[in-house]
N, CA, C and O atoms as a GROMACS GRO file, in nm:
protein
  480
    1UNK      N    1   4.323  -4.025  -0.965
    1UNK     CA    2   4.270  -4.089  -0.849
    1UNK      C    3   4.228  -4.231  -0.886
    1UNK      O    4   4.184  -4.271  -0.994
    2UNK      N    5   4.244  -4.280  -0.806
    2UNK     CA    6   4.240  -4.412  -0.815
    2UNK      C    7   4.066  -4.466  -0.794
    2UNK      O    8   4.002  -4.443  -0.691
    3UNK      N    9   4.013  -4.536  -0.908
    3UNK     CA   10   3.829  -4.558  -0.928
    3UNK      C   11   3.779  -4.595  -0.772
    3UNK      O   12   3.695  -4.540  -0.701
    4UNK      N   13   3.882  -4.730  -0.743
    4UNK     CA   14   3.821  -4.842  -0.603
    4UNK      C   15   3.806  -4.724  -0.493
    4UNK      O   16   3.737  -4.745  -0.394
    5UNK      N   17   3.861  -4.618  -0.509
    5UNK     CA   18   3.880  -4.490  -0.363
    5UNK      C   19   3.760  -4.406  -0.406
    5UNK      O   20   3.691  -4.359  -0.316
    6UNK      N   21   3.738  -4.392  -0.482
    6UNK     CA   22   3.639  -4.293  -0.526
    6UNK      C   23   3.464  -4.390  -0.489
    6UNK      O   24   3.357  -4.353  -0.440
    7UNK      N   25   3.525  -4.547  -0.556
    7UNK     CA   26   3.426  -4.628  -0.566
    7UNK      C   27   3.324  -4.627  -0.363
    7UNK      O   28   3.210  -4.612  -0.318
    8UNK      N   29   3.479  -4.656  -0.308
    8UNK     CA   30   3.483  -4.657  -0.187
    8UNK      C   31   3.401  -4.558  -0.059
    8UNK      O   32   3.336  -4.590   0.040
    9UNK      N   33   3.452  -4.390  -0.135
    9UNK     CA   34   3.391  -4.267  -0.104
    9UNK      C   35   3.257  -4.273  -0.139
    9UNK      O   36   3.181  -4.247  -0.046
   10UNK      N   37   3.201  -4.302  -0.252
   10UNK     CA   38   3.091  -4.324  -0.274
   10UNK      C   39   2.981  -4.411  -0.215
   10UNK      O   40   2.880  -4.344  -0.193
   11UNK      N   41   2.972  -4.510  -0.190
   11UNK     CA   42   2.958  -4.652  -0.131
   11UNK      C   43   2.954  -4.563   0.032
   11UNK      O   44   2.845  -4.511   0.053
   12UNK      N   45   3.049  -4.544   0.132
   12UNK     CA   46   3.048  -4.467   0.240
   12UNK      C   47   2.991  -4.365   0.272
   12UNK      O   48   2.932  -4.341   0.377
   13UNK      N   49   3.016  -4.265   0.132
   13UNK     CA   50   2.887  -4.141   0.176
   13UNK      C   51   2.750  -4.155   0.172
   13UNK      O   52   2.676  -4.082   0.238
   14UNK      N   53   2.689  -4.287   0.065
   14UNK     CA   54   2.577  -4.344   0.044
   14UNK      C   55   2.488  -4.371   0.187
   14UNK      O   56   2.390  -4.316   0.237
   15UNK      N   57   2.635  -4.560   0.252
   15UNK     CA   58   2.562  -4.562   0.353
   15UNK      C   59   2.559  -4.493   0.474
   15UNK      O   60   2.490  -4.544   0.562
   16UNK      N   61   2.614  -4.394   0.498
   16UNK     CA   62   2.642  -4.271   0.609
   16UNK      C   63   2.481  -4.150   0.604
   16UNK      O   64   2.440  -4.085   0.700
   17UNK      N   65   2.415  -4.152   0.456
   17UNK     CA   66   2.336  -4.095   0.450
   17UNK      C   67   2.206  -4.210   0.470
   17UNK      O   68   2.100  -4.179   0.524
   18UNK      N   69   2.232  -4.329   0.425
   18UNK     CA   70   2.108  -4.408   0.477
   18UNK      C   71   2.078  -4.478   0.629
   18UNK      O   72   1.982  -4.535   0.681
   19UNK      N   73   2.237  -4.433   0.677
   19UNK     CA   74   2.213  -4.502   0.808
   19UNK      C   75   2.126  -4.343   0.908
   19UNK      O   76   2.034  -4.339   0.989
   20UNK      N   77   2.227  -4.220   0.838
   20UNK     CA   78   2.125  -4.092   0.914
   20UNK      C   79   1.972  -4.114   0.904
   20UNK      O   80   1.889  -4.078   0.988
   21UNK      N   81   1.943  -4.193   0.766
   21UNK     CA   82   1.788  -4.179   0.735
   21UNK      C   83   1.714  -4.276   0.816
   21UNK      O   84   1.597  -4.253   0.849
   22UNK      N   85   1.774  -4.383   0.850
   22UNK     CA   86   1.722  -4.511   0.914
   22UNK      C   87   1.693  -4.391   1.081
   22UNK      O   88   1.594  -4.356   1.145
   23UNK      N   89   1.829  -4.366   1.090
   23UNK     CA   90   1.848  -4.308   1.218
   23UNK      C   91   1.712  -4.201   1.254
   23UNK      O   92   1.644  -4.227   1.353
   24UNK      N   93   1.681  -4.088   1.171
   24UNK     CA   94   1.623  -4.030   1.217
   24UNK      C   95   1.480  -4.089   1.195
   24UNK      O   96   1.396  -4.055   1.278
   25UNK      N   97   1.440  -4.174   1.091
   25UNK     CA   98   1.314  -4.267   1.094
   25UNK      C   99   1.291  -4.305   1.244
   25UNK      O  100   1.212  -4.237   1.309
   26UNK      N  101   1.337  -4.379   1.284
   26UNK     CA  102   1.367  -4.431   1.427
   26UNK      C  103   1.317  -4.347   1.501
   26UNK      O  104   1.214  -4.367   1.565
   27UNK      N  105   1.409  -4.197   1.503
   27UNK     CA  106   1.424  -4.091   1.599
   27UNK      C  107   1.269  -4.020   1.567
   27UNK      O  108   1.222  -3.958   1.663
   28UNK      N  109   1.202  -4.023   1.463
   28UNK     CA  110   1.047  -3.998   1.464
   28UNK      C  111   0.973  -4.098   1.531
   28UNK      O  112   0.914  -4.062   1.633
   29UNK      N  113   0.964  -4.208   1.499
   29UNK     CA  114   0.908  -4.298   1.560
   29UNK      C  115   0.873  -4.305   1.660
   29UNK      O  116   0.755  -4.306   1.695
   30UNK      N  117   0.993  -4.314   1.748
   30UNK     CA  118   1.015  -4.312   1.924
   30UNK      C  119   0.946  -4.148   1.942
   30UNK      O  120   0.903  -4.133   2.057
   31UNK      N  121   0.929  -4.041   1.863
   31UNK     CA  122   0.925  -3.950   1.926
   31UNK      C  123   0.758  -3.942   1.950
   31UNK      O  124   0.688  -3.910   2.047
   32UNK      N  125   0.721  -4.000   1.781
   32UNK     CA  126   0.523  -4.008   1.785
   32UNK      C  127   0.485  -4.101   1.901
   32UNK      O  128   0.366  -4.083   1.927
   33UNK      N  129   0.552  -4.210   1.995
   33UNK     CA  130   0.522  -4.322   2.010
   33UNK      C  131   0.541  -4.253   2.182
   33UNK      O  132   0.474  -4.296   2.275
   34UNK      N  133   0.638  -4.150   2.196
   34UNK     CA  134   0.599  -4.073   2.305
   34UNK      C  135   0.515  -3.995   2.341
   34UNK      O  136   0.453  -3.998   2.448
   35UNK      N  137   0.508  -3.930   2.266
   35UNK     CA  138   0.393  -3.831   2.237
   35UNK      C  139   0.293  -3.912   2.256
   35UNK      O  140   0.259  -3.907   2.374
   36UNK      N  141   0.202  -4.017   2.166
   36UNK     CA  142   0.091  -4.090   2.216
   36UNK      C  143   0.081  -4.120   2.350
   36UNK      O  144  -0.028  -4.108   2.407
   37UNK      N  145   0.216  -4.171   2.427
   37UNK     CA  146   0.205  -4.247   2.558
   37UNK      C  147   0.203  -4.109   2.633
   37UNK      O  148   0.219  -4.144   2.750
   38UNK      N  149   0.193  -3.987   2.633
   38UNK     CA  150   0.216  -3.901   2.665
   38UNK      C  151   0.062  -3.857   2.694
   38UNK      O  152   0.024  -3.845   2.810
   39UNK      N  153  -0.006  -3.838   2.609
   39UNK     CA  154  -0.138  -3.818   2.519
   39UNK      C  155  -0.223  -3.857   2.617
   39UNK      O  156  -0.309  -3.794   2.680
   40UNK      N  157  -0.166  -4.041   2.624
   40UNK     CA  158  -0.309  -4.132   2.682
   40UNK      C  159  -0.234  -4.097   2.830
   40UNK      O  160  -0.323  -4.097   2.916
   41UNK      N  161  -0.134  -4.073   2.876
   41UNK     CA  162  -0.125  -4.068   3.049
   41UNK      C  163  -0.184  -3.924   3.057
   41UNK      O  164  -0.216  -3.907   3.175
   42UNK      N  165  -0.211  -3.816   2.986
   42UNK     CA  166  -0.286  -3.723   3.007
   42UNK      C  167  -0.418  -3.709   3.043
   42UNK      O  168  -0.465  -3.680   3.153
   43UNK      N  169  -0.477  -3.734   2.931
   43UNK     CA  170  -0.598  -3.868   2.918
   43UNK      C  171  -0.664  -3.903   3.055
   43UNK      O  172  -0.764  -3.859   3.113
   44UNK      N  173  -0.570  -4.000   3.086
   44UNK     CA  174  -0.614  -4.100   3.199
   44UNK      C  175  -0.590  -3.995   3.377
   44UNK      O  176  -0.673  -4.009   3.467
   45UNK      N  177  -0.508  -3.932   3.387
   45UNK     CA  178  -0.515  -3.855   3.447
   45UNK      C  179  -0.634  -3.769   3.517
   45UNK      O  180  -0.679  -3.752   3.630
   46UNK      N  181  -0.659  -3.726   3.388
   46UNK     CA  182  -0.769  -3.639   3.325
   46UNK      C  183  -0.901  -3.734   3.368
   46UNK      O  184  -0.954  -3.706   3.476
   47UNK      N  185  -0.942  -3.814   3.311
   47UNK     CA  186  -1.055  -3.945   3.388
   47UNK      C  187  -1.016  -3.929   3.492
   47UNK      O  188  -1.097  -3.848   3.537
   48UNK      N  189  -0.942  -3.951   3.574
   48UNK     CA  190  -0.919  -4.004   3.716
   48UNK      C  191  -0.960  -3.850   3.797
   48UNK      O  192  -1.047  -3.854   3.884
   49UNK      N  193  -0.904  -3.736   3.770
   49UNK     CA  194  -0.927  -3.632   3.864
   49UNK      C  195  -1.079  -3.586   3.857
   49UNK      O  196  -1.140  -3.536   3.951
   50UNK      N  197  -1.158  -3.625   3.666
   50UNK     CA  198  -1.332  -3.584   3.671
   50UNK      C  199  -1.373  -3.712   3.770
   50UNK      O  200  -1.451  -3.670   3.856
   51UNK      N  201  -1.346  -3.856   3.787
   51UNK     CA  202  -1.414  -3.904   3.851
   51UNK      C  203  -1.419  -3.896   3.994
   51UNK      O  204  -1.509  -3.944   4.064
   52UNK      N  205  -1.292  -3.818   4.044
   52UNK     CA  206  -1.234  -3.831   4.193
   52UNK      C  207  -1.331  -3.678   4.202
   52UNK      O  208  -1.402  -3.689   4.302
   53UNK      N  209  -1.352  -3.572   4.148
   53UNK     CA  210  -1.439  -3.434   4.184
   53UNK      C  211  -1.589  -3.489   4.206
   53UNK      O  212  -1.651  -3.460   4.307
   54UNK      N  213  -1.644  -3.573   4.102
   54UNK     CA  214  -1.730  -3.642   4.085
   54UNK      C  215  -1.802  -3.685   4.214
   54UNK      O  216  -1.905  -3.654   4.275
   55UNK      N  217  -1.664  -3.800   4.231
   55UNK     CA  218  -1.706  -3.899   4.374
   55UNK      C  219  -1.718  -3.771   4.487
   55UNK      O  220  -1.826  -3.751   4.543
   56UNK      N  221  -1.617  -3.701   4.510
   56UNK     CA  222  -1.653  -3.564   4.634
   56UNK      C  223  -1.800  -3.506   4.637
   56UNK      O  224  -1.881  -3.511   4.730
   57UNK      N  225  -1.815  -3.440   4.489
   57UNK     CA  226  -1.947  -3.384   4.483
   57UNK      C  227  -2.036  -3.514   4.531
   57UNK      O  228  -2.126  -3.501   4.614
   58UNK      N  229  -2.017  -3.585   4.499
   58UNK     CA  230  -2.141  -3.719   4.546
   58UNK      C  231  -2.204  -3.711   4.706
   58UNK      O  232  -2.308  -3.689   4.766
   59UNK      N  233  -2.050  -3.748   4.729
   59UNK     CA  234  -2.013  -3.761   4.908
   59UNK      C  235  -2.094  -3.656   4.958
   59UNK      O  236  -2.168  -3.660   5.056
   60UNK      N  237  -2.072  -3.558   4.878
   60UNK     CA  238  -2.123  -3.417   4.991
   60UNK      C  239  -2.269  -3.357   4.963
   60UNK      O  240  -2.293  -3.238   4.985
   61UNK      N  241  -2.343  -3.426   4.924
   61UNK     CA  242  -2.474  -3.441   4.959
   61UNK      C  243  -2.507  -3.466   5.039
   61UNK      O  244  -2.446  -3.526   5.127
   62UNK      N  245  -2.630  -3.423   5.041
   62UNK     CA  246  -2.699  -3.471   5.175
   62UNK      C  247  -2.818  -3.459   5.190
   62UNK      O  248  -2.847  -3.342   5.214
   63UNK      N  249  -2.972  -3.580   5.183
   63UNK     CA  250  -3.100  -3.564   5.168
   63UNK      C  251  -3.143  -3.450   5.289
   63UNK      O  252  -3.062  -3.452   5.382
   64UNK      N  253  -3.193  -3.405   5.297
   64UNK     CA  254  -3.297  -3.310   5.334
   64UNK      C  255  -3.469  -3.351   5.388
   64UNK      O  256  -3.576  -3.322   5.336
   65UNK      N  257  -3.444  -3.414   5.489
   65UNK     CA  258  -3.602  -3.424   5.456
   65UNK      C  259  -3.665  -3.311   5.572
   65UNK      O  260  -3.606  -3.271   5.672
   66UNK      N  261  -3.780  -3.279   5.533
   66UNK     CA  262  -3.840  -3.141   5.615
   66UNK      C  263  -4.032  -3.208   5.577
   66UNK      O  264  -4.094  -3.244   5.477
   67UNK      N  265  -4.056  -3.193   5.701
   67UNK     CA  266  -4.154  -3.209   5.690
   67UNK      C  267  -4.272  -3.064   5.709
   67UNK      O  268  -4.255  -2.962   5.777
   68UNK      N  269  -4.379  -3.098   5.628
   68UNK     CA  270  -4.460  -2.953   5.617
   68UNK      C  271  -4.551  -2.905   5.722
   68UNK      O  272  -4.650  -2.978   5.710
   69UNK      N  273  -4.577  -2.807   5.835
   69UNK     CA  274  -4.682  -2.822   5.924
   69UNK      C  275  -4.735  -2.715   5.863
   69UNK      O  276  -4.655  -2.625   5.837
   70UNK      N  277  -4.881  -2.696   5.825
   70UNK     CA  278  -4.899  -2.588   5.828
   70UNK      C  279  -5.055  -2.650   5.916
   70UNK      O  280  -5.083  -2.767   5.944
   71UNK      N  281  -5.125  -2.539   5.942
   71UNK     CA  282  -5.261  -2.545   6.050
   71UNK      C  283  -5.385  -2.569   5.913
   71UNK      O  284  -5.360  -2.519   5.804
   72UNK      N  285  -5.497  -2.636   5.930
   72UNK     CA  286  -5.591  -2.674   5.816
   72UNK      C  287  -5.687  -2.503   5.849
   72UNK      O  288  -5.694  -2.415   5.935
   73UNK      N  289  -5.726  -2.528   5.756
   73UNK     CA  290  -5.842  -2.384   5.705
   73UNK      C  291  -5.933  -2.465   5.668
   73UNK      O  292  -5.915  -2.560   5.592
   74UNK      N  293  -6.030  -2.435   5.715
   74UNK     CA  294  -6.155  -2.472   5.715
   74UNK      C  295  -6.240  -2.364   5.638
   74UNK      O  296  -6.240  -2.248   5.678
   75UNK      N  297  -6.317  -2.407   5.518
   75UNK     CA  298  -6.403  -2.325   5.509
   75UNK      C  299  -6.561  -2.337   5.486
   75UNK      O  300  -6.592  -2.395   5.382
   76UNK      N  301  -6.668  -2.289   5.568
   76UNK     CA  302  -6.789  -2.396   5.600
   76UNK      C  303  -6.866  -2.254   5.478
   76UNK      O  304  -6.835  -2.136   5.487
   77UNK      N  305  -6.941  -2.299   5.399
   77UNK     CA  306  -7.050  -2.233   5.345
   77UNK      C  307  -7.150  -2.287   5.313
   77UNK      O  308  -7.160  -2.391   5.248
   78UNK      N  309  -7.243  -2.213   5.363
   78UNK     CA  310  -7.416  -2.233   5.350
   78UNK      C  311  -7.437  -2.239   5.238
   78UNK      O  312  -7.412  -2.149   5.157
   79UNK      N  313  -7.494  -2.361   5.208
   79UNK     CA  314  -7.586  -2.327   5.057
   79UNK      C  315  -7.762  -2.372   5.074
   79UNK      O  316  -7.804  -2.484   5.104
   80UNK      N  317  -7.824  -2.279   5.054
   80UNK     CA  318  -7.939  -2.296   5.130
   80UNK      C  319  -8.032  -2.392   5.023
   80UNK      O  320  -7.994  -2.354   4.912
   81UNK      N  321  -8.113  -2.474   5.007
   81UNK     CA  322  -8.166  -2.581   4.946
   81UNK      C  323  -8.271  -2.596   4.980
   81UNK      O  324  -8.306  -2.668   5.073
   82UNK      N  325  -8.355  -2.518   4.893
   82UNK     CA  326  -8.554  -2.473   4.943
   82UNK      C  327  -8.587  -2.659   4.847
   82UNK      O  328  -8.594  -2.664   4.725
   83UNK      N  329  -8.602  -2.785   4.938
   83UNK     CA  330  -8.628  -2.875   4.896
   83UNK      C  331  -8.810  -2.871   4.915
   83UNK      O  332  -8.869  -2.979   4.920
   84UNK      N  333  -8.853  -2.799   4.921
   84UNK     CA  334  -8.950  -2.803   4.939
   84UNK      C  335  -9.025  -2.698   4.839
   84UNK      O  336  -9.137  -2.650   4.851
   85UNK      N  337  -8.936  -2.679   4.744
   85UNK     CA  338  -9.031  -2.560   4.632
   85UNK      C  339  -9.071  -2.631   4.491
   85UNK      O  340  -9.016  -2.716   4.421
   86UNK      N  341  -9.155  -2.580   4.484
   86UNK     CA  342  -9.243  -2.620   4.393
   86UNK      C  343  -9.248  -2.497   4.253
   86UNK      O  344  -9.225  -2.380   4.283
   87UNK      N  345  -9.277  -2.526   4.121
   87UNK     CA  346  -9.280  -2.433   4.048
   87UNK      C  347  -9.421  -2.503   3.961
   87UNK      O  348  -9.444  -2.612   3.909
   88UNK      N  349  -9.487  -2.387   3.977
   88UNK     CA  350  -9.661  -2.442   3.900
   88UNK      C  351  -9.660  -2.443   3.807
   88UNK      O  352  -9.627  -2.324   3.799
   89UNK      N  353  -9.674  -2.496   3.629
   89UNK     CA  354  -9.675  -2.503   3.564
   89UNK      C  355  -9.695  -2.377   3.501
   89UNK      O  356  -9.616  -2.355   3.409
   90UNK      N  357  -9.782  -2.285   3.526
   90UNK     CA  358  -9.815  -2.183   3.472
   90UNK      C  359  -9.651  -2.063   3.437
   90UNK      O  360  -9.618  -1.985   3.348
   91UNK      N  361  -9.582  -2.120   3.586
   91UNK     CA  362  -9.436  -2.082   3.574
   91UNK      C  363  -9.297  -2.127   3.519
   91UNK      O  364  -9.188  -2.070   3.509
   92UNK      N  365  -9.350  -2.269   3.482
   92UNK     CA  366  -9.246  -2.347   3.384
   92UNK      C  367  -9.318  -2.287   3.255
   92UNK      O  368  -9.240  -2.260   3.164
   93UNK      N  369  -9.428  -2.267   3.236
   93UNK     CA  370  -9.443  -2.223   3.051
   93UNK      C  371  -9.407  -2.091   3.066
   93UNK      O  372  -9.389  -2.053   2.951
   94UNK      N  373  -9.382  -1.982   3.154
   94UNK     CA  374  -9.332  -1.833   3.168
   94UNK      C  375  -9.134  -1.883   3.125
   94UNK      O  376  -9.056  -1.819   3.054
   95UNK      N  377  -9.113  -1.996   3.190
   95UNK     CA  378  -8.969  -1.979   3.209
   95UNK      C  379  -8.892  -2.037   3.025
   95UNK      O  380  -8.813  -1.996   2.939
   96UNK      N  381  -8.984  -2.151   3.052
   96UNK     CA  382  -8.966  -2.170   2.900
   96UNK      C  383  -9.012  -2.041   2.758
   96UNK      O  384  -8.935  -2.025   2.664
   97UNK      N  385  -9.128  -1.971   2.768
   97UNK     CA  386  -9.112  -1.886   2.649
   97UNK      C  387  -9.030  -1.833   2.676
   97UNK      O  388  -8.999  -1.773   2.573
   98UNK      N  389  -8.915  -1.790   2.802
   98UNK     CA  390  -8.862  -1.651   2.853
   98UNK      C  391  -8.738  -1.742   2.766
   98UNK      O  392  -8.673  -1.676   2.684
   99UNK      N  393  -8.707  -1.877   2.778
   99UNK     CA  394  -8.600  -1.935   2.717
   99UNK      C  395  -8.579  -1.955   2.575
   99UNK      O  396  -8.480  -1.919   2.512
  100UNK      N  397  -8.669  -2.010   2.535
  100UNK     CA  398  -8.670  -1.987   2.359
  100UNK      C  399  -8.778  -1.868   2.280
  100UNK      O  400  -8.804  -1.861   2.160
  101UNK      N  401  -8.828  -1.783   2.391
  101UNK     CA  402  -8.851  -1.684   2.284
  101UNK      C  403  -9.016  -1.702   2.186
  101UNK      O  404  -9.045  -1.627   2.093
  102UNK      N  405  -9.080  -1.783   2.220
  102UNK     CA  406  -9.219  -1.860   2.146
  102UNK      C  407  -9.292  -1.828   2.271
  102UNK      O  408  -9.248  -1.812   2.385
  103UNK      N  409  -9.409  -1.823   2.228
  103UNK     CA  410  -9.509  -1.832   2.363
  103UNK      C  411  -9.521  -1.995   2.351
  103UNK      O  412  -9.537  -2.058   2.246
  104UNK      N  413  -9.510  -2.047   2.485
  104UNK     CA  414  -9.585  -2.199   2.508
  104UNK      C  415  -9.689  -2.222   2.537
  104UNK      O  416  -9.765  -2.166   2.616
  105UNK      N  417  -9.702  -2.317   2.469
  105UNK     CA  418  -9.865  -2.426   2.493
  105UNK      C  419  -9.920  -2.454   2.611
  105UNK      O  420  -9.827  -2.509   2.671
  106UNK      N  421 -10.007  -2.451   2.678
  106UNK     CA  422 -10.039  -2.522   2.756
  106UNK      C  423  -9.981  -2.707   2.775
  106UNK      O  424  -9.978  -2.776   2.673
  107UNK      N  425  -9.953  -2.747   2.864
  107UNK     CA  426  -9.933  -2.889   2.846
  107UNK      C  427 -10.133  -2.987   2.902
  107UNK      O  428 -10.145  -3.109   2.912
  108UNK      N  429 -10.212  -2.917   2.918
  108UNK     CA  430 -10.316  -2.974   2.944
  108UNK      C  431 -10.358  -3.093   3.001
  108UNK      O  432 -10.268  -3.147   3.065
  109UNK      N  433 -10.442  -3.140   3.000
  109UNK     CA  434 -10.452  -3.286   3.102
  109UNK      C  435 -10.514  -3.364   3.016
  109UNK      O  436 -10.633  -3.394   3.025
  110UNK      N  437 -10.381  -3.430   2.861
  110UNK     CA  438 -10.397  -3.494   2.828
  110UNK      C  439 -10.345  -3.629   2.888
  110UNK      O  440 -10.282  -3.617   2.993
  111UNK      N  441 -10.360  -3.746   2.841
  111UNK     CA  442 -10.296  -3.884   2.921
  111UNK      C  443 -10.168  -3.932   2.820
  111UNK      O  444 -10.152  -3.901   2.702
  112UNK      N  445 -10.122  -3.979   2.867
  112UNK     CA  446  -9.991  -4.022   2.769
  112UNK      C  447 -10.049  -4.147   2.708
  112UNK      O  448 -10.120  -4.219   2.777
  113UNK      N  449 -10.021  -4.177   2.581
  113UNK     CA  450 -10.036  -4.302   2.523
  113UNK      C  451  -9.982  -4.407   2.594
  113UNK      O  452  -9.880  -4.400   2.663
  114UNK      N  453 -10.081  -4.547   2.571
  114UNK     CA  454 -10.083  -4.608   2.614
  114UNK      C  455  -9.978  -4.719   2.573
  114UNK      O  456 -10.006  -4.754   2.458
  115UNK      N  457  -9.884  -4.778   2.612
  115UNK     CA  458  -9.750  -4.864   2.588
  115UNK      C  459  -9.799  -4.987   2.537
  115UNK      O  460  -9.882  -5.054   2.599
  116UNK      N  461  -9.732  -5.034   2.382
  116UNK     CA  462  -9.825  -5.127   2.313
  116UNK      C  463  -9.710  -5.293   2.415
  116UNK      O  464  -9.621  -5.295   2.501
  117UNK      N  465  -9.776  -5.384   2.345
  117UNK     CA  466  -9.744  -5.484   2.433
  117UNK      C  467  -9.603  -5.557   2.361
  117UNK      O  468  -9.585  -5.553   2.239
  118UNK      N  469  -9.525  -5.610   2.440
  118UNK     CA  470  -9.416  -5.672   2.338
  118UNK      C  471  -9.408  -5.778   2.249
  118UNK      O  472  -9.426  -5.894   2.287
  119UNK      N  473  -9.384  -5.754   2.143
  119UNK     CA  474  -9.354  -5.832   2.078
  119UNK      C  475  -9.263  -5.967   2.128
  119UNK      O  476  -9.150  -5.963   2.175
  120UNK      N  477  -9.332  -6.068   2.106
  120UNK     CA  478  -9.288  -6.206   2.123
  120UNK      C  479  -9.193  -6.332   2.012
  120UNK      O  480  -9.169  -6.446   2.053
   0.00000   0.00000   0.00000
């Protein structure tokens, strides 16, 4: 066989296998590059139908206002207020030992000291 034919076969089957490789490089490429554009129109879709349920639920509100009647209750109680009672001493020193438990002193009819003058 002649080398240049063989040389030839060789050289041809080479670039026949690098042009498949270019080829299917390519043929990935375009395929990831669909897939993404695929991806994000999903995506965006996807945004558009949560914001469009969104906007409905919005729309379909509706304030409420109610106002409250109810009737007032009144309630009046006596508290009776003896402003006029007096307790004699003899019964504040009963109430006080009854409170701490000591018999008390007489408070007697001493005078309170006399308030010294101010200092200037």
């Amino acid at each position: 066989m002649n080398p240049y034919i063989l040389l030839a076969l060789v050289i041809g089957w080479g670039a026949s296998v690098a042009g498949a490789g270019w080829y299917g490089i390519g043929l990935g490429e375009g395929r990831i590059i669909a897939k993404q554009a695929s991806d994000d129109k999903i995506r965006q879709e996807t945004r558009e139908a949560a914001q469009q349920g969104a906007a409905d639920a919005i729309a379909k509100l509706k304030p409420v206002n109610t106002t409250i009647v109810q009737k007032t209750q009144r309630e009046i109680r006596e508290n009776t207020v003896y402003a006029e009672c007096r307790v004699p001493a003899s019964g504040v020193q009963l109430a006080n030992q009854a409170i701490t438990g000591r018999p008390a002193q007489p408070a007697g009819d001493q005078q309170l000291p006399a308030a010294d003058a101010p200092k200037r």
